[in-house]
C-alpha positions in Angstrom: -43.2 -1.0 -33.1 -41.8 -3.9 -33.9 -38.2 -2.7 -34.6 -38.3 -1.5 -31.0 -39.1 -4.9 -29.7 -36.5 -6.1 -31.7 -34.0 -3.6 -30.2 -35.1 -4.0 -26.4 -34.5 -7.5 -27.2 -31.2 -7.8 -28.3 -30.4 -5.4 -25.7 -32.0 -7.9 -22.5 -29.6 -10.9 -24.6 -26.6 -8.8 -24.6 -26.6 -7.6 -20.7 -27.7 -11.5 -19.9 -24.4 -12.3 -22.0 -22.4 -9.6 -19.8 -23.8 -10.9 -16.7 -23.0 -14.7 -16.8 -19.9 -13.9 -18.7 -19.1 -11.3 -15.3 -20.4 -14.4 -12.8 -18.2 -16.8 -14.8 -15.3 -15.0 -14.4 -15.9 -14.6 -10.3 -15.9 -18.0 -10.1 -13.2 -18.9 -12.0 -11.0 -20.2 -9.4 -12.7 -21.6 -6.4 -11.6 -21.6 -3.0 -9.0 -23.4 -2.4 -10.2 -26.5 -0.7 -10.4 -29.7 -3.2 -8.3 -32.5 -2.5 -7.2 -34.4 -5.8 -5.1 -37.0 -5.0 -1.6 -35.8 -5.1 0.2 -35.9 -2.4 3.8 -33.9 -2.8 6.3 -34.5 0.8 8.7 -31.9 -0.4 9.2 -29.3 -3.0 9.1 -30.7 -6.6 12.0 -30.0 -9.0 10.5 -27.9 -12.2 12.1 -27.6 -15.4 11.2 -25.1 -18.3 9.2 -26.0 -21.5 11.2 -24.6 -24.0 9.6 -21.8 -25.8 7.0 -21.4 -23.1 6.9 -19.4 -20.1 5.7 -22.4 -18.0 7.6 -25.1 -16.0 6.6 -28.6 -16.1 7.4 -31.3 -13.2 9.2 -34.3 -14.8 9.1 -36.2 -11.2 5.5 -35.8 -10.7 3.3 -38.3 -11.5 0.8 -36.2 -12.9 0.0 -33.3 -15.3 1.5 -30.8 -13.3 2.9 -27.1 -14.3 4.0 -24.0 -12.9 3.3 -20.7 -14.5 2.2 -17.0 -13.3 3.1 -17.7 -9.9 0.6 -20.5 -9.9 0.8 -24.4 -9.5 -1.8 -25.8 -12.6 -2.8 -29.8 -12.9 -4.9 -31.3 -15.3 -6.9 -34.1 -13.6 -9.5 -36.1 -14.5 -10.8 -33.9 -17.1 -10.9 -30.9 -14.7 -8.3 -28.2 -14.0 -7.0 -27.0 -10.6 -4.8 -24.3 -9.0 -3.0 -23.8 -6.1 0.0 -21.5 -4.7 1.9 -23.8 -2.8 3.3 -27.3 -4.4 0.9 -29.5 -2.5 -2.6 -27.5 -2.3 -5.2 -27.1 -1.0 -6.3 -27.2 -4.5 -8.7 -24.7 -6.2 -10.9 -25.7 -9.3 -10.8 -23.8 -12.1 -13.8 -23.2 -14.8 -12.0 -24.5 -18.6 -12.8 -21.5 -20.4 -10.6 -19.0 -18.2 -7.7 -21.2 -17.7 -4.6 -19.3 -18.7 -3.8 -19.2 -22.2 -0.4 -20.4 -21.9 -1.1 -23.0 -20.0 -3.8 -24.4 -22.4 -1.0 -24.3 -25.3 1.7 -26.7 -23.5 2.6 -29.4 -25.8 0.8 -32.7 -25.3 4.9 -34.2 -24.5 4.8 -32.4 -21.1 1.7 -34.1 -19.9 3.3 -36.7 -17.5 -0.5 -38.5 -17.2 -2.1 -37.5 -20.6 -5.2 -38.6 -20.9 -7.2 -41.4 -23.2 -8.3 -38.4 -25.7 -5.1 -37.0 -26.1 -3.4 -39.9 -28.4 -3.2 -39.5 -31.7 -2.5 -36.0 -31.1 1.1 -34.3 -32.2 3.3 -34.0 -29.4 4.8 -31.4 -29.5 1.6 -29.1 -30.3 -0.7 -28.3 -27.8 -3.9 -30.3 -27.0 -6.9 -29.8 -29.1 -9.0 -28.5 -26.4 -11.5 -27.4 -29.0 -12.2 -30.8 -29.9 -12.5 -31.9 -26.5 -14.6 -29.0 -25.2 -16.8 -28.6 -27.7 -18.1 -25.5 -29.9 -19.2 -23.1 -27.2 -15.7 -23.2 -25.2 -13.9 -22.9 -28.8 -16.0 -19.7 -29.5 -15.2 -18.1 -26.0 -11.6 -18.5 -26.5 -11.1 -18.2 -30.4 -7.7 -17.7 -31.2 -6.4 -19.5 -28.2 -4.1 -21.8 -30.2 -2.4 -18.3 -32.1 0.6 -16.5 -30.5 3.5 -14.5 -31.7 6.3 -17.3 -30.4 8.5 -14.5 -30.8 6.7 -12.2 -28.3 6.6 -14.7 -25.3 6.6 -13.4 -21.9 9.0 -14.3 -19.4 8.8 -16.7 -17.2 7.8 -16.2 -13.5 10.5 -16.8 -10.8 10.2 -20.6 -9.2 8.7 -20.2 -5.8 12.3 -21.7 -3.9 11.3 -20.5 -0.8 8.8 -23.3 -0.3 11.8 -25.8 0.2 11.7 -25.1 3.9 8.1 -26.2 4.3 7.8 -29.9 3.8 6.0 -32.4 6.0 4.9 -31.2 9.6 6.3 -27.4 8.4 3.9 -27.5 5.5 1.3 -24.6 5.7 -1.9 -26.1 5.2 -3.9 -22.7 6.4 -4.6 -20.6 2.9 -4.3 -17.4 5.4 -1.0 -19.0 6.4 -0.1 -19.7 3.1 -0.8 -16.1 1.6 1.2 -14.7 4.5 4.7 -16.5 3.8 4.3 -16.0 0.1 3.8 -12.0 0.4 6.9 -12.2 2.6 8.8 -14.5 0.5 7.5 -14.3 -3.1 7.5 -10.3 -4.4 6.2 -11.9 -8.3 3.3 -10.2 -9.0 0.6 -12.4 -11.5 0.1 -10.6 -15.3 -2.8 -13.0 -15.9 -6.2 -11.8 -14.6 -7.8 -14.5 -13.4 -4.8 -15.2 -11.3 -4.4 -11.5 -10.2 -8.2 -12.2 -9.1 -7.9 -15.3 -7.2 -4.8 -13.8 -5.3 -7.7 -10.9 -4.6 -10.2 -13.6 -3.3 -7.7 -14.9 -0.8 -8.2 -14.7 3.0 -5.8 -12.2 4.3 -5.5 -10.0 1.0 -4.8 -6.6 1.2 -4.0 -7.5 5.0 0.3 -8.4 6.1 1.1 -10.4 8.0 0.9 -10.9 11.9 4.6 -10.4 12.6 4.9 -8.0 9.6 1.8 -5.9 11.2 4.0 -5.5 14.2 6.7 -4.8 12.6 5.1 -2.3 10.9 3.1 -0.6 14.1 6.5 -0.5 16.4 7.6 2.2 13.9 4.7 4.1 14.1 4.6 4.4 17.7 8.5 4.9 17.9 7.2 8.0 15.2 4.7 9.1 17.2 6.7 9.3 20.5 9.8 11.5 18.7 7.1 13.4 17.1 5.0 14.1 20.4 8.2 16.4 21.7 8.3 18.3 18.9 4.5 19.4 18.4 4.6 20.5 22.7 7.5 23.1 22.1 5.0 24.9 19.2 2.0 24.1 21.0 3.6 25.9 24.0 4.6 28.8 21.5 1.2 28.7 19.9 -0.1 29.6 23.7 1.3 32.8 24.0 0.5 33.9 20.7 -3.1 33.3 22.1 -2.7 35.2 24.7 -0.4 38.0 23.5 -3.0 38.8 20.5 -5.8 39.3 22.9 -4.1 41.9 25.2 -2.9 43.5 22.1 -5.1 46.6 22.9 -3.1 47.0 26.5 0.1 46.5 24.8 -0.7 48.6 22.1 -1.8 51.8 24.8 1.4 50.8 26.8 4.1 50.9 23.8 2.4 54.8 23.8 2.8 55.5 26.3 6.1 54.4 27.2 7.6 56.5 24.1 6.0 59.6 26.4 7.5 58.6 29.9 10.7 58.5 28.2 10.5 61.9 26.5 9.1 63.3 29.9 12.3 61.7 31.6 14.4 63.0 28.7 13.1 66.4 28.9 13.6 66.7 32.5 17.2 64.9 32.1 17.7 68.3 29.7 16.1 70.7 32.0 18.3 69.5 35.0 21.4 69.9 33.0 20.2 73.1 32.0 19.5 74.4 35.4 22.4 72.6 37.6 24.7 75.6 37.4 21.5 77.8 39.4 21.2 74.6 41.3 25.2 75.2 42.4 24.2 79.1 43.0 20.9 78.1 45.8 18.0 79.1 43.2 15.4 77.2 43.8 14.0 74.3 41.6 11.0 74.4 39.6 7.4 71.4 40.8 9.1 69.1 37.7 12.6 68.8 39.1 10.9 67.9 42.7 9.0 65.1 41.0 12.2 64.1 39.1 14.6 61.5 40.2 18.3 62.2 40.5 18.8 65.0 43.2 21.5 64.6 45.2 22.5 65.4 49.1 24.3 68.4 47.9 20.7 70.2 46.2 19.4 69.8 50.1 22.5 71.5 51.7 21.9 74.0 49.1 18.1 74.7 49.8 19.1 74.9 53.3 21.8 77.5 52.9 19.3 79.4 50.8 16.6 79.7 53.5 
């Protein structure tokens, strides 16, 4: 009895575990409207880290990165993410922040914090230290790569350029719409493959694309409505000539008859037109036959 306790137990902990590990992970990045502070008026230039498939922004005045598609900043002890240069900004739980993003090297930190010094620069933060026992056991082996094996690094989002100041989106719909137009990089990471998911507008294109996209149909439709009349029009008759297949069927007999009837009588009058030249008489089937002439009355005339 009290091994079964013992089981149901550990069961009801490990489906807790699963739960808040599931609700974690659906609100890993929030919705993307935290402002925190920085203020970009046009694109920012972004440079590699060598060996890493993230960018870094040596002209920003902050802890600011690009990788997966995503804009990352470490500020005030707190991570955020964004898909355009300038936010909104969307704040993201530590323990699912991309791992390559944790392992920059503490040089590329434009505003490092208080913590970080003492700390070798060109190794990653120890985030372990910082965050304590329970966010090093969630993401054990964080720190531990094959450098060898690194993914490449997304394509830099150029296309924002063109929106600066009064041009800048500041709608996330809007946003989401000129990147699906613009930007064809599609996230590896999950959690960033989720938060593109939780976007307004996902799964929907965009207003002038949606046009776009219905003109064609219609354009479709129209050239196809032509062609399905013609076989409707033939499909009619097919109707109609399968249920007067019984009257058709009795008529194709009968007309093989008529025509022997006319052939036979064809071959009788051929037979009998030299009696016909002498004034005999005809039989009842040569009156009801077609073809006599003015000459066959003179004769019957003679003959009486």
């Amino acid at each position: 009895m009290k091994n079964i306790r013992y089981g149901l137990l550990v069961l009801a902990l490990l489906l807790s575990s699963l739960a808040s590990a599931e609700a974690e992970v659906s609100i890993a990045i929030g919705l993307p409207n935290v402002s925190i502070g920085i203020n970009l008026p046009v694109y920012p230039e972004l440079a590699p880290v060598p060996g890493y498939p993230v960018y870094y922004a040596p002209g920003v005045d902050g802890n600011y990165f690009f990788y997966d598609g995503m804009y990352w900043v470490y500020q005030d002890d707190n991570w955020y993410a964004s898909s355009w240069y300038n936010g909104p900004w969307s704040y993201v739980e530590p323990t699912v922040v991309p791992l390559f993003v944790l392992r920059v090297p503490v040089r590329y930190y434009r505003q490092p914090p208080p913590y970080f010094r003492g700390w070798r620069a060109n190794a990653p933060p120890r985030w372990g230290q910082h965050w304590g026992r329970g966010w090093e056991q969630q993401r054990r082996g964080w720190d531990k790569w094959n450098r060898r094996s690194v993914p490449a690094r997304a394509p830099r989002p150029v296309y924002q350029r063109q929106y600066s100041g009064d041009r800048y989106p500041h709608q996330v719909e809007q946003q989401h719409n000129v990147r699906s137009q613009q930007y064809r990089y599609q996230p590896r990471d999950k959690v960033v493959r989720q938060h593109y998911q939780q976007q307004p507008g996902q799964g929907r294109s965009a207003p002038a694309q949606r046009g776009r996209q219905e003109a064609p149909q219609m354009r479709n439709q129209q050239q196809q409505a032509p062609q399905r009349s013609p076989q409707h029009q033939q499909g009619a008759p097919a109707v109609q000539e399968h249920r007067q297949q019984p009257g058709a069927q009795q008529h194709q007999q009968q007309a093989p008859r008529a025509h022997e009837q006319e052939q036979r009588q064809q071959d009788k009058g051929r037979a009998y037109e030299p009696e016909r030249g002498q004034g005999q008489g005809r039989n009842k089937d040569e009156d009801r036959g077609q073809g006599h002439n003015k000459d066959d009355d003179r004769g019957r005339g003679r003959d009486k």
